[in-house]
TIDOFI-96665 format. One record per atom (N, C-alpha, C): residue number from 0; atom name; x, y, z; residue in one letter. Coordinates in nm, 4 decimals. Example, Ala and Ser with C-alpha at 12.3 -4.5 7.8 and 13.67 -1.06 7.14 Angstrom:
// residues 2
[0; N; [1.3190; -0.5690; 0.7800]; A]
[0; CA; [1.2300; -0.4500; 0.7800]; A]
[0; C; [1.3200; -0.3300; 0.7800]; A]
[1; N; [1.2850; -0.2250; 0.7080]; S]
[1; CA; [1.3670; -0.1060; 0.7140]; S]
[1; C; [1.2900; 0.0030; 0.7870]; S]
This chain:
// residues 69
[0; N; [0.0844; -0.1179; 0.0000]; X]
[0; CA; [0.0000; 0.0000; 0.0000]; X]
[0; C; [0.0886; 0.1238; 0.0000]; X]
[1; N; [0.0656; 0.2246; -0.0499]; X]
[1; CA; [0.1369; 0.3107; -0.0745]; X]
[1; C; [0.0616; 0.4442; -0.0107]; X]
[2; N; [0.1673; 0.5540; 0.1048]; X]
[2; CA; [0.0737; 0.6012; 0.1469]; X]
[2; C; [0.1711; 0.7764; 0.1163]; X]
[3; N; [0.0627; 0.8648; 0.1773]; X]
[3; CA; [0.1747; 0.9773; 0.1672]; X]
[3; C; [0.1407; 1.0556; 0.2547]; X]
[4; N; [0.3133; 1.1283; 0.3170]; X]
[4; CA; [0.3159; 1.2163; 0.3855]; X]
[4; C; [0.3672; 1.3211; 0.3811]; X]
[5; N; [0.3191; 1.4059; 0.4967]; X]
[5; CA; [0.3895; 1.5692; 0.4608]; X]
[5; C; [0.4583; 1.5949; 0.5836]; X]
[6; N; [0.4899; 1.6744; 0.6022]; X]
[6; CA; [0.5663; 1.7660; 0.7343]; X]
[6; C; [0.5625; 1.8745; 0.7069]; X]
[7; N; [0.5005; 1.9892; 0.8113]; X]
[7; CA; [0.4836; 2.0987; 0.8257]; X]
[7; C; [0.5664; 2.1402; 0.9329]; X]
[8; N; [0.6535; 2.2522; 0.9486]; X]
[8; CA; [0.7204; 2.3105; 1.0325]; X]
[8; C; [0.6861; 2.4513; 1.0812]; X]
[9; N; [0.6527; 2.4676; 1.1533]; X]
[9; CA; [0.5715; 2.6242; 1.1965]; X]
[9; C; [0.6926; 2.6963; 1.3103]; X]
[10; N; [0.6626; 2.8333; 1.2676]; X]
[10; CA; [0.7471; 2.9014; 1.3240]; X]
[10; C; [0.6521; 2.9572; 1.4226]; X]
[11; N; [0.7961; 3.0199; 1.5315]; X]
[11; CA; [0.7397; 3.0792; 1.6641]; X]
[11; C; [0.6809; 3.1712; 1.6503]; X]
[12; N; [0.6329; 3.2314; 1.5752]; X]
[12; CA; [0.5540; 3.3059; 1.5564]; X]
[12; C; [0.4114; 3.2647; 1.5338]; X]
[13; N; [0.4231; 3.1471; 1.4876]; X]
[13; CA; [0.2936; 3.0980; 1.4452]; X]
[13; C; [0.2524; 3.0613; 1.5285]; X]
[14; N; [0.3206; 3.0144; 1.6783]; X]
[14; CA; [0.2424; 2.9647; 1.8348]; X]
[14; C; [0.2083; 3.0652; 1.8730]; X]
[15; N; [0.2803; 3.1873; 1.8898]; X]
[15; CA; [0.2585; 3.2876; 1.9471]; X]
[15; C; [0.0888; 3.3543; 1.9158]; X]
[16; N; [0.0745; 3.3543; 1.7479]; X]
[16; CA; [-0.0392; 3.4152; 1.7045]; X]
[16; C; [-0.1450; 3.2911; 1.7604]; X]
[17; N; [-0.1376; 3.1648; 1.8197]; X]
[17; CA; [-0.2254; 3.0951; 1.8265]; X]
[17; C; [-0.2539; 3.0707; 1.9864]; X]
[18; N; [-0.1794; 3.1269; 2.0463]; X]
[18; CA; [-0.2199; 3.1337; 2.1915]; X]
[18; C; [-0.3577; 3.1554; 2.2932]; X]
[19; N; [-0.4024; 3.2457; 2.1948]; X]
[19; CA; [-0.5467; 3.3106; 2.2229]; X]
[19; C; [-0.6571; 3.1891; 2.2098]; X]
[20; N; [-0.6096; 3.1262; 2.0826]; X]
[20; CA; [-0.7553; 3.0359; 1.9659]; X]
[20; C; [-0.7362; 2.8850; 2.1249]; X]
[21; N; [-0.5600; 2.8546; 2.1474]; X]
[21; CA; [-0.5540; 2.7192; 2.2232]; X]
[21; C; [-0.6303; 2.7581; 2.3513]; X]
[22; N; [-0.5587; 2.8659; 2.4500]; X]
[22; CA; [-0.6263; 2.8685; 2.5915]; X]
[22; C; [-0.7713; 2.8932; 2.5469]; X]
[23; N; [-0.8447; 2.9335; 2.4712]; X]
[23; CA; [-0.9990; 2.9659; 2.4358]; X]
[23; C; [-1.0485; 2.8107; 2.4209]; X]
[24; N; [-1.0080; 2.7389; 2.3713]; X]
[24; CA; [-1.0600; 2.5789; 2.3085]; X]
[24; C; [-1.0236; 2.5451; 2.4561]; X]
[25; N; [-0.8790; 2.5145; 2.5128]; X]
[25; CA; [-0.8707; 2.4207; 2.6111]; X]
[25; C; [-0.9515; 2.4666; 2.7351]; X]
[26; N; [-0.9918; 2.6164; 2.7436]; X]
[26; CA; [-1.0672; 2.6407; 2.8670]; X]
[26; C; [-0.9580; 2.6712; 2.9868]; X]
[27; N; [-0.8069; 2.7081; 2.9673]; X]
[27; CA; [-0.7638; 2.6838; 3.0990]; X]
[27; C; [-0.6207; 2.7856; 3.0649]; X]
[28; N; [-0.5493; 2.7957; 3.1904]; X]
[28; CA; [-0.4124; 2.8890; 3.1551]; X]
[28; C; [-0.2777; 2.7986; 3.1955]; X]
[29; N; [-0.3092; 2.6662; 3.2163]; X]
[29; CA; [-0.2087; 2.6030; 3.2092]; X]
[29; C; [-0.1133; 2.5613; 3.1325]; X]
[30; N; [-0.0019; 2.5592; 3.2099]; X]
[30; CA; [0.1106; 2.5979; 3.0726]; X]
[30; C; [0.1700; 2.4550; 2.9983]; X]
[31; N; [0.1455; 2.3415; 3.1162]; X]
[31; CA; [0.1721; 2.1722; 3.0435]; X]
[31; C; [0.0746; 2.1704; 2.9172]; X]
[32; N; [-0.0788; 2.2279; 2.9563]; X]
[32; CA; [-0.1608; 2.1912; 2.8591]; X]
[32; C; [-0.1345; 2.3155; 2.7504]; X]
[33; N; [-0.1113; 2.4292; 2.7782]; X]
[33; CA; [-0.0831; 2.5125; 2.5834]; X]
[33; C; [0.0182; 2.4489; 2.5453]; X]
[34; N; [0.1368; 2.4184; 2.6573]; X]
[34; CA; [0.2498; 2.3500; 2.5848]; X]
[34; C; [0.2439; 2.2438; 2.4851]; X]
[35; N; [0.1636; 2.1684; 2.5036]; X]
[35; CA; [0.1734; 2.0420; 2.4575]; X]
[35; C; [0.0475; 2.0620; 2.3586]; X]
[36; N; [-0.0665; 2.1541; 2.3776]; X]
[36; CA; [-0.1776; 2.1662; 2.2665]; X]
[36; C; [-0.1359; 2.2233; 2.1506]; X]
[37; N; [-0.0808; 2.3606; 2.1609]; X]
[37; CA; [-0.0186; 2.4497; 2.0181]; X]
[37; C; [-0.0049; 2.3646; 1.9664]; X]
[38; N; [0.1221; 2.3040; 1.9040]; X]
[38; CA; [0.1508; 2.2186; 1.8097]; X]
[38; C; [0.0162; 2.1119; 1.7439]; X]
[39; N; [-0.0602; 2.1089; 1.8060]; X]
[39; CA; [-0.1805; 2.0038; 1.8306]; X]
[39; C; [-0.2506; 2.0542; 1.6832]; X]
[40; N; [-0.2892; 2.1888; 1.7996]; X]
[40; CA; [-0.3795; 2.2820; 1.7381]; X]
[40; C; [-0.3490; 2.3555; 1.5853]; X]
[41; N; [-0.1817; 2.3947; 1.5247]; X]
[41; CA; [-0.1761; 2.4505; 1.4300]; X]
[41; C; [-0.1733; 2.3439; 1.3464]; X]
[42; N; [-0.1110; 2.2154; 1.3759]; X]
[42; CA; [-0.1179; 2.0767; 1.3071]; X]
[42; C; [-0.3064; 2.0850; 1.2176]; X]
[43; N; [-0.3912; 2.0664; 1.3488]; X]
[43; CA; [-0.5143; 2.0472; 1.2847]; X]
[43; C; [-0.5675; 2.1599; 1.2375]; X]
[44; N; [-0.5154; 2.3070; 1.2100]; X]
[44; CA; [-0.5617; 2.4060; 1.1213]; X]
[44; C; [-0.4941; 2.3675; 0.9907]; X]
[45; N; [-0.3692; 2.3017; 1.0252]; X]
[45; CA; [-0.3021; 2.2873; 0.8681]; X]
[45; C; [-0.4081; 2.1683; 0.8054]; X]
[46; N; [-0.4443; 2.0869; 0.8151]; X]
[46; CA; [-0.4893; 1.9423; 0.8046]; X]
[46; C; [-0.6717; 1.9335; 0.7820]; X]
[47; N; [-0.7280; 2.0735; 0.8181]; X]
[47; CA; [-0.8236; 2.1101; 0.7901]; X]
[47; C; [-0.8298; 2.2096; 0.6573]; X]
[48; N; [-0.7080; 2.3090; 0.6480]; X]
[48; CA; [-0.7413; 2.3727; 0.5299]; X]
[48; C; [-0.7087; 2.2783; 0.4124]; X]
[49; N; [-0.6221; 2.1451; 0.4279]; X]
[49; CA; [-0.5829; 2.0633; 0.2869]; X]
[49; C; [-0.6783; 2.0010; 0.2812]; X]
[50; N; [-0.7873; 1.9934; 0.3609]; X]
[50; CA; [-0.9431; 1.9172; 0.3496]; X]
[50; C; [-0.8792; 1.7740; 0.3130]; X]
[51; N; [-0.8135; 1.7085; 0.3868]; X]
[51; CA; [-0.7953; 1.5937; 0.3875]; X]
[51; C; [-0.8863; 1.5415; 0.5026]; X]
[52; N; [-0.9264; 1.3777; 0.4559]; X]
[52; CA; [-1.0545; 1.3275; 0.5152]; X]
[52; C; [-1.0159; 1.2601; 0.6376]; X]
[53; N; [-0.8391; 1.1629; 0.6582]; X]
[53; CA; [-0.8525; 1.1087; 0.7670]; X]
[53; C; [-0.7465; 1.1270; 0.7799]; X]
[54; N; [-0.6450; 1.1467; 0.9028]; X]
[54; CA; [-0.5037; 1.1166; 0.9756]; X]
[54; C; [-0.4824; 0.9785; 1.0941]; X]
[55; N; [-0.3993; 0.9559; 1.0706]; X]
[55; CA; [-0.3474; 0.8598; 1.1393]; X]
[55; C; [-0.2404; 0.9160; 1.2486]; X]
[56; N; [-0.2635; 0.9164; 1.4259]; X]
[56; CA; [-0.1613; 0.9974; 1.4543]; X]
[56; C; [-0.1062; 0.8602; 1.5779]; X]
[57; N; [0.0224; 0.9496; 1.6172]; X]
[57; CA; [0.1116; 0.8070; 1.7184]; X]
[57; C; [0.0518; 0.8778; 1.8772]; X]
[58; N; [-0.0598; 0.9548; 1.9225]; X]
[58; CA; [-0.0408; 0.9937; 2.0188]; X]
[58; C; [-0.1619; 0.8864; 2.0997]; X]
[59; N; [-0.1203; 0.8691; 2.2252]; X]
[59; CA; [-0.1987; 0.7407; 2.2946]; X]
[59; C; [-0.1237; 0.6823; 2.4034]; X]
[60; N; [0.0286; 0.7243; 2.4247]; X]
[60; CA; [0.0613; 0.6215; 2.4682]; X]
[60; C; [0.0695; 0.6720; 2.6145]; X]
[61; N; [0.0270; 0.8210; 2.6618]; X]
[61; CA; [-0.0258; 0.8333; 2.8181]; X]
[61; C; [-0.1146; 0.8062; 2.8335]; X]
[62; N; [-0.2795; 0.7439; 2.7742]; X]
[62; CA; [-0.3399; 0.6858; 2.7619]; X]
[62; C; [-0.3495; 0.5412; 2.8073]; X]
[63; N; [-0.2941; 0.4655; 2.7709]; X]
[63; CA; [-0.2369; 0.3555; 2.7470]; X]
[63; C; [-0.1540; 0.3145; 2.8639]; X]
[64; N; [-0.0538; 0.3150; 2.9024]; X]
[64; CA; [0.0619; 0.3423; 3.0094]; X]
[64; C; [0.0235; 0.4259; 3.1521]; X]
[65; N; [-0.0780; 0.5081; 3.1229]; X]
[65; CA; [-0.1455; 0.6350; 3.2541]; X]
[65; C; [0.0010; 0.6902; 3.3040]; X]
[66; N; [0.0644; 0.7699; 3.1620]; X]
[66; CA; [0.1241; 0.8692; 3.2153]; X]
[66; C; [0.1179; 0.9914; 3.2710]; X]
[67; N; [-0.0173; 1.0057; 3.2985]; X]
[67; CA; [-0.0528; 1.1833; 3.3859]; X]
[67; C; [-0.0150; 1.1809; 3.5028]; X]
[68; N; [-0.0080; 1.2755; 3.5600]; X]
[68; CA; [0.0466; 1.3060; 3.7056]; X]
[68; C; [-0.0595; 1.2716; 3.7980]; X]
């Protein structure tokens, strides 16, 4: 099967302008959770404007393991 991928690299600027949109969605001013959402979040603005239908992602494994504090 043959599949394809991309990589997007966003600059600090581009977290910066998205700070407002993450703490507004996540509801909160914690800094583990923008830390770890930004990237989340500009990922799925990129992935929404290529109107692609499905992603496959590796995240699960604090889930899985119960890595939260």
């Amino acid at each position: 099967m043959r599949t394809v991928h991309d990589e997007y690299t966003f600059k600090p600027t581009e977290c910066l302008d998205a700070l407002a949109d993450v703490t507004y969605h996540l509801e909160t001013f914690g800094l583990a959770y923008i830390r770890a959402s930004t990237p989340k979040h500009l990922m799925a603005r990129r992935i929404r404007a290529s109107r692609v239908n499905m992603i496959l992602s590796g995240e699960g494994a604090d889930e899985i393991f119960g890595g939260y504090l």
